[in-house]
Structure formats: structure tokens, C-alpha cells
N, C-alpha and C positions, 0 to 999 in steps of 0.2 A: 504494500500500500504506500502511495507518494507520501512525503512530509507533507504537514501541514503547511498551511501557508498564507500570509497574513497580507496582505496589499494594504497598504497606509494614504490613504489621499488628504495630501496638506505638508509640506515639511518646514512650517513655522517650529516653534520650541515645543510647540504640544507634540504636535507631529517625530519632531526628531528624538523627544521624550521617550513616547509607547517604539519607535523604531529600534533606540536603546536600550530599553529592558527587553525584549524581546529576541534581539539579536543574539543576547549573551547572556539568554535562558537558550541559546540554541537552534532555535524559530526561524524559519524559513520567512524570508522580510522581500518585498518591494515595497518601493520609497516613490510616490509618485507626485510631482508639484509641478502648477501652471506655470510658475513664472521660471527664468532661465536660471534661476539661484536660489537657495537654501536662506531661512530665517523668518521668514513673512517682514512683522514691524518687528524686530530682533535681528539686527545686521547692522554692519556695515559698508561704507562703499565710498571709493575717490569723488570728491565734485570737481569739475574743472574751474568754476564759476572761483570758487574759494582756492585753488590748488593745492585740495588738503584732503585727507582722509577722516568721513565724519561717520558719526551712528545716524542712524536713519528716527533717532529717540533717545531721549535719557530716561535711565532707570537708577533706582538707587535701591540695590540691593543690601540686606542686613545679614548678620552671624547665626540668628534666628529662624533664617528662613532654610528650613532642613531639607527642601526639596530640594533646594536652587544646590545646597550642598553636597548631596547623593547625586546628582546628577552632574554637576562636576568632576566628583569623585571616579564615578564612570568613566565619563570621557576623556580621563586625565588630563583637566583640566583646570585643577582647585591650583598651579602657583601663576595662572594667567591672570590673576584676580590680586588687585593692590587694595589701598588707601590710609588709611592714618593709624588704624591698627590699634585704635581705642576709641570709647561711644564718644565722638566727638562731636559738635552740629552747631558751624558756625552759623549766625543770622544780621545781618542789618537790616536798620529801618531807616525806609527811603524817606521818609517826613522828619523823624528825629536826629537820624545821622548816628544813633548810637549802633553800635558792635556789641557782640554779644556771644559765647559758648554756651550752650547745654550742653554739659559732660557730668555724664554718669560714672559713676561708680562702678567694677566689672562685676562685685557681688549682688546676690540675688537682694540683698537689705539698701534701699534706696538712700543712703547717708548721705549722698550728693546732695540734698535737696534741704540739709541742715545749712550747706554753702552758698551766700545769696552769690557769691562772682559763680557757681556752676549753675544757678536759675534763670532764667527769663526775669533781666530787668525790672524792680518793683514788685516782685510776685514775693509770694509766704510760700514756704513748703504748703499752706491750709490751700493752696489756688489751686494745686497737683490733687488735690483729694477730689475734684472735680472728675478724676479718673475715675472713679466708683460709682456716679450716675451713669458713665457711659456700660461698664460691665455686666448693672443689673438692667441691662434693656432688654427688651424681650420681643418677638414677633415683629409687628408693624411701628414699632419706636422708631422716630427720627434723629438725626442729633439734633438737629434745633430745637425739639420739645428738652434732649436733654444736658443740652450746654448751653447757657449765655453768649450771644453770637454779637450781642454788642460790647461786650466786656475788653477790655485791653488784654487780658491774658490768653482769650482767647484769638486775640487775633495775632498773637506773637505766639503764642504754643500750639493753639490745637489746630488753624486755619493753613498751616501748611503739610500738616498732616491729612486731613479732615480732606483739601481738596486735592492733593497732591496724591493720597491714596484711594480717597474713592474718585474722584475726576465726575463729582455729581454735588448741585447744587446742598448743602449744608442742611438747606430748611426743610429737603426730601428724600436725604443721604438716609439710607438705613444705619441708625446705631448699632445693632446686631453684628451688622460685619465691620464696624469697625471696631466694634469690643474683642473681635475674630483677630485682627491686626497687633489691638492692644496687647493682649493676652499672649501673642507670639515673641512680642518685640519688647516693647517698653516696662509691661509689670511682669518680665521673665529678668531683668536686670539687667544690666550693662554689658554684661555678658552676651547676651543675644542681640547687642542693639549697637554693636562695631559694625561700621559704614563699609562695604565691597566695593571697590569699582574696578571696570576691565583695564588691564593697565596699558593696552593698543587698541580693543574697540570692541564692540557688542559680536562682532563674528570671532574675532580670533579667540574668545571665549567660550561663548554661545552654542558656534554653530560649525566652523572649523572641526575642531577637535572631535568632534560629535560623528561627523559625515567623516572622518580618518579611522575611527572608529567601526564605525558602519562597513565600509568597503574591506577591512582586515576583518571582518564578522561576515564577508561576504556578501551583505544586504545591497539590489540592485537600488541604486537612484535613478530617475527618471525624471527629465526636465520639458518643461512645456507640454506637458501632460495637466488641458485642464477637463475635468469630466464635464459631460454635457448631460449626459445623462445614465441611466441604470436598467437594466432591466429584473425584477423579480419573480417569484414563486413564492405566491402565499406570503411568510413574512423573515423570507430568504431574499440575501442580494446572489443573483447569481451571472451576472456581468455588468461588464463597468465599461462606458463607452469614452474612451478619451478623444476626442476631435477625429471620430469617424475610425480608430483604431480601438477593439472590441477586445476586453479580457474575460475570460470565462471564469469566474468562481465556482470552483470543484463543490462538493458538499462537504467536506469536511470543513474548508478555507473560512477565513474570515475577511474582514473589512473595517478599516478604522477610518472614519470620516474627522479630519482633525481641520476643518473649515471653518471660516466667517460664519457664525449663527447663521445671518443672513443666505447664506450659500447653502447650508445645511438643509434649511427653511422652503427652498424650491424645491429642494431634493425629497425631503420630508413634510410634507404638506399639512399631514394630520401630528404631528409633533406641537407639541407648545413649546416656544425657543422665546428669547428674549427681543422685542423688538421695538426698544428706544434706545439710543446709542447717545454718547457725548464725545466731541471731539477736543483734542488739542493742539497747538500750538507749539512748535519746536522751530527756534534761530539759532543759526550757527552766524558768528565773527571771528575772521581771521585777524588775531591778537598778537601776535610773536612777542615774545619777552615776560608775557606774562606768568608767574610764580604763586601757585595756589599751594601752603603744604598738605591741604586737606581734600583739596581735588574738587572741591564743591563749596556752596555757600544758600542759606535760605534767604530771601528777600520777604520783607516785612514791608506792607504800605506802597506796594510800587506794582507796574505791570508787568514784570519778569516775578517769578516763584523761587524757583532752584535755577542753581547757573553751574555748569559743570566746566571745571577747565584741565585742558588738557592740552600738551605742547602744542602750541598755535593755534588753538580756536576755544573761544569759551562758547557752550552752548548754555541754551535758554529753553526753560518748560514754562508753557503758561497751559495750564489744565480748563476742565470745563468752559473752554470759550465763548461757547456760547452765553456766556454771560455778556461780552462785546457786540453780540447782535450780526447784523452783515457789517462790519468793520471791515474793509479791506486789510488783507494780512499785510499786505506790503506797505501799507501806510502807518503801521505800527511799526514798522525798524527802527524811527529815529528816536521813538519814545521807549523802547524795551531797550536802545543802548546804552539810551542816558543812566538808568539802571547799571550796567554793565559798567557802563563808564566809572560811577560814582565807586562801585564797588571794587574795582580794580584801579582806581586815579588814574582814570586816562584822558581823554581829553571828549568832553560828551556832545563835541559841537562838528567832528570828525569821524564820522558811519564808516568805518574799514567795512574792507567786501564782506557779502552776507549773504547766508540763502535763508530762504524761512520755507516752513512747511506748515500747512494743515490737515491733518488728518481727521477727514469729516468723521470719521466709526472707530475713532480709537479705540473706546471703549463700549459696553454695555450700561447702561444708568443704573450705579449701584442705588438701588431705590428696594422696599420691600417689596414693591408689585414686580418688580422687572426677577428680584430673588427668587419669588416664588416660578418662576419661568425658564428658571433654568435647569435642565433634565440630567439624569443620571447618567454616565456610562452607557449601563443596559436600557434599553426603552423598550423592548420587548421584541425586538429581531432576533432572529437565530442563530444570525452569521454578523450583528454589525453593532460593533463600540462606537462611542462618540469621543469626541476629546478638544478641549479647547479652556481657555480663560473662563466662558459663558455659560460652563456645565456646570454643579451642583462642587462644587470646589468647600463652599463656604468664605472665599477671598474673592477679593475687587475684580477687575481684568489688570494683571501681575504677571513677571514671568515665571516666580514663584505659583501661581495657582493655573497656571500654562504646562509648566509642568509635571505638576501636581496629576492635572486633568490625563495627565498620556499615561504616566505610572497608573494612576486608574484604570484606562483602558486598556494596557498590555496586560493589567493582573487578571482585567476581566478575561480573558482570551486562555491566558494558563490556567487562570479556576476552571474554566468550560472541559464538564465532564458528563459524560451519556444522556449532553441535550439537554443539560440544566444549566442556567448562570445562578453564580454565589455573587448575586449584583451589590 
């Protein structure tokens, strides 16, 4: 009898996730992706425009996030990953001018918060117990029912968290998942809560090592493979049509759809997927000379959020945009510099080259209705896992719950035994 054999359509992080446990359980793998390259929004790649190698997104990965670590660890890829190597989290505020650390303590007993130079400016350790209405929320809780969203502490502590990790309006943010966030990272200690960053770029971390991996596991990849459509039996996928090029799913085989909700959504018509999205914001400036020891900084009061610098270009996230309305993107460059500017003393009256991006569907609207809408691995097919940021993770859209979501779907695939899922 042939091996089993698993065909993965998607090779963003989820995708290259369930390809990697899978491979090296043994698993007979094709890797199949639309576009001519491996990562989805998780890559990198030269612009000419900047003459500089950027990430296509900034992410700011934590010590807590065990996914993002086992999967590194896989793809031996955990000393591709730098940054300051303690909970450090520089901030200014663009209206006050002041500077500022939050630095934790690396034990789980938060004593840092006994030191007003390790706090948020003006804050009591009593400000941090603000932490404990987010924890006991439950179901349909907001944050804004459960944090003070005009308060100063909150907009120097929780609002670059708040939208920086749910990338959804505050006043319809589900608290649930971000008590999901707290609970991994901040009240797990300082410990879990040292800053990652790729120390050459979201591929040569990400997605490089991963597909080197893949090819020594002998898993085929397949590029510009985008499905059109499927053919099935009953509530069996049993071909998958890539642009007029037909692969047969044997009966034993599987199928892991590790796609855009959206995309999934055409495919699965009667599925409940998530279907409100928020987008973001990401500039890149070619800076040369500039010297970050921390590799990032939080912006407080201004149109840039997080700015990540990296030899010769600092980039810029601005989350839930749609708060700007139809704002043309390009007419914000010279006011997200000034930012930039102020932050790095450079001169804010002189826009060095730039590209800016918007990505309409970055995310899923971390909200409670959108939560409830998002599906498990198994949905009830015989032969097809699901996998992505937008599945039943319990996290934001992360690369941490990106690949959370494929470890899911590969384990689904190895539990599958005489035609039961242990979903």
C-alpha cells in the first residue's frame, strides 16, 4: 500500500508549520503555493525603490511564545533570532518628549514595578493591577468595558499593546484574547517577555531554514500553484485543481488548506470563517547610520506605533488603520517621519527614500463575534485540516498562532486512525 500523503495548499508560516511537523514525523508532504515564493505576509525581499532588503511586516516576537520556539527549534533556526536579551520596551511620547523603559524583572514575582524608573512614567505599581480586570473577562467582554481608555496609563501601557496585538478597535477588541496574550507574556514574568527579533529578516528566519529543511525531508514544493478549484465525494476532497493541472487524492491522503479565511471561504461555502478583517500600515526609511541597541522602540501620542531599526532602514507599524479612514497612504510619509525623525534626531523636514504599504486583510477583527467564527482544524471532512492565524488558535492573527494553527493541523493528520479525528 503507497504512503500516505498529505498535499498542503498555502506555504505562509501556517502552511510551512503542519509541512514541518509532518515531514519529520516521516509523512509523505507536497508543498503547494500561488505565489512564486514561500512566507505569505512573513518574508522578506530586496526593494529597489529603497536599495535595501526589507520585511514585507514587522513582528515583534516574545520568549513566551513556545510555538514560534518549537518551530524554530525544528528548523534550526533559534541563533537566527537576536535582540537585547532582557524584557526591555523602550517608548517615547511624541507630545511630551519624554523616554521611557519598561523593564521587567526575568523572575516570575513582578518587583520591577516596586521601581518607578522600570514603570510607565507617573504610574503606581496600583495602575498594573489594572491587569486583573483584563484576566477575569469572560465571553463577549470588551476591553473598553474593561480598561479606562481615557486614562494616561492607558495610553502609555496598554494602547500599544491593546492595538499593536489585537490590530482591532479597543472599544470592540475582545478582552478574552487579550487576557490569552497577557497570560503568555507579561503575568508569566520577564522571563517570557524578552523581545526576538530576526537578526537579517523575517525569511532568513521564518521561512528559509524551514523550506532547507523541507527539501532534506524530501517534501516537494510547488510554486505558482494556485487552486481554482476541488473536486469531492461526499465529505472527501479527492482532487485539487491547480490552474487546469488536476491532482488526485488517493483515499487514504489528506489535505491541509492553510489559506486566507477569505480563500478558504469560496472553497468552503457552508463553513463559518471569519469575515471582517482590519488592515495595517507598514513604512520603511532608508536611514544609514542609525544605532538602535534595542532594535525597536514604542511610540506614544504620534502616528507611527512600533518602529523597528535595522542597519539602514527603520520600519514603521501603524495597526488598525482604518481608524484614518480613506487617508491616502502616501500622504502620510511626511507625518509618520516626523515620528521617526524625533525618535532617532534626524532631521524631520528631510523624507529619505521610503516605500509604505497597506495591507487591506492583514488581519481578522479580533472582536468576540469574529472569535466565535473561527473553526477548528477538523470541520468534519475526512481527508481535510484547516490551518491559519483565523482558526480557533485562541490568539490575535500572530505568527505565533500561524503556527500554532499548522502544529494543529499536522497532529490532526497523525491522530487520524480507522476514520476517526481526535479533533
Amino acid at each position: 500500500m503507497a504512503p500516505r500523503h498529505t498535499h498542503i495548499v498555502g506555504a505562509g508560516v501556517a502552511g510551512l508549520a503542519a509541512a514541518l511537523q509532518l515531514a519529520l514525523s516521516d509523512e509523505k508532504v507536497t508543498l503547494y503555493e500561488a505565489a512564486p515564493f514561500a512566507g505569505g505576509r512573513c518574508r522578506s525581499f530586496y526593494d529597489r525603490e529603497l536599495g535595501h532588503r526589507i520585511d514585507n511586516g514587522n513582528h515583534l516576537v516574545l520568549s513566551g511564545n513556545v510555538a514560534i520556539r518549537d518551530y524554530l527549534h525544528l528548523s534550526q533556526a533559534t541563533e537566527t533570532m537576536g535582540g537585547p536579551g532582557k524584557p526591555l520596551f523602550p517608548f517615547m511620547d511624541m507630545k511630551s518628549g519624554e523616554r521611557w523603559n519598561v523593564h521587567m524583572n526575568k523572575g516570575p514575582l513582578p518587583f520591577w514595578l516596586l521601581d518607578k524608573k522600570r514603570r510607565v512614567p507617573g504610574a503606581t505599581w496600583r495602575d498594573y493591577l489594572s491587569a486583573f480586570k483584563v484576566m477575569t473577562a469572560r465571553g463577549d467582554d470588551r476591553v473598553g468595558q474593561r480598561l479606562n481608555l481615557d486614562s494616561t496609563f492607558y495610553k502609555r501601557f496598554w494602547e500599544p499593546l491593546v492595538i499593536g496585538a489585537l490590530n482591532t478597535e479597543a472599544e470592540i477588541a475582545s478582552a478574552p484574547m487579550l487576557a490569552t496574550i497577557m497570560g503568555q507574556t507579561f503575568l508569566a514574568g520577564g522571563e517570557a517577555c524578552i523581545p526576538l527579533i530576526p537578526k537579517v529578516g523575517l525569511s532568513e528566519t521564518f521561512v528559509q531554514p524551514t523550506l532547507n529543511v523541507l527539501r532534506q525531508a524530501g517534501v516537494d514544493v510547488k510554486y505558482n500553484q494556485r487552486l481554482r478549484a476541488m473536486a469531492v465525494d461526499g465529505n472527501a476532497v479527492r482532487q485539487l485543481d491547480f490552474n487546469g493541472t488536476v491532482v488526485d487524492i488517493a483515499p487514504d491522503d489528506w489535505v491541509v488548506f492553510a489559506l486566507p479565511a477569505w480563500v478558504v471561504q469560496n472553497l468552503l461555502p457552508d463553513v463559518q470563517l471569519p469575515n471582517d478583517f482590519r488592515s495595517i500600515i507598514n513604512a520603511h526609511f532608508r536611514v544609514d547610520g542609525v544605532q538602535d541597541p534595542v532594535g525597536f522602540a514604542g511610540v506614544v501620542n504620534g502616528l507611527a506605533e512600533w518602529v523597528f531599526a535595522r542597519e539602514g532602514v527603520a520600519s514603521v507599524t501603524i495597526s488598525c488603520a482604518e481608524r484614518y479612514g480613506e487617508y491616502p497612504v502616501r500622504d502620510m510619509v511626511p507625518y509618520i517621519w516626523k515620528d521617526v525623525a524625533r525618535l532617532y534626531d534626524l532631521d524631520p523636514d528631510r523624507v529619505p527614500p521610503h516605500r509604505i504599504f497597506k495591507e487591506k486583510y492583514a488581519t481578522f477583527a479580533a472582536t468576540p463575534e469574529q472569535n466565535l467564527r473561527r473553526p477548528a482544524a477538523y470541520v468534519g471532512w475526512k481527508n481535510l485540516a484547516l490551518a491559519g492565524e483565523w482558526t480557533a488558535t485562541g490568539l490575535p492573527t500572530t505568527i505565533e498562532s500561524a503556527i500554532r494553527s499548522g502544529f494543529k493541523a499536522a497532529q490532526l493528520v497523525l491522530r487520524w486512525t480507522a476514520g476517526q479525528a481526535a479533533a
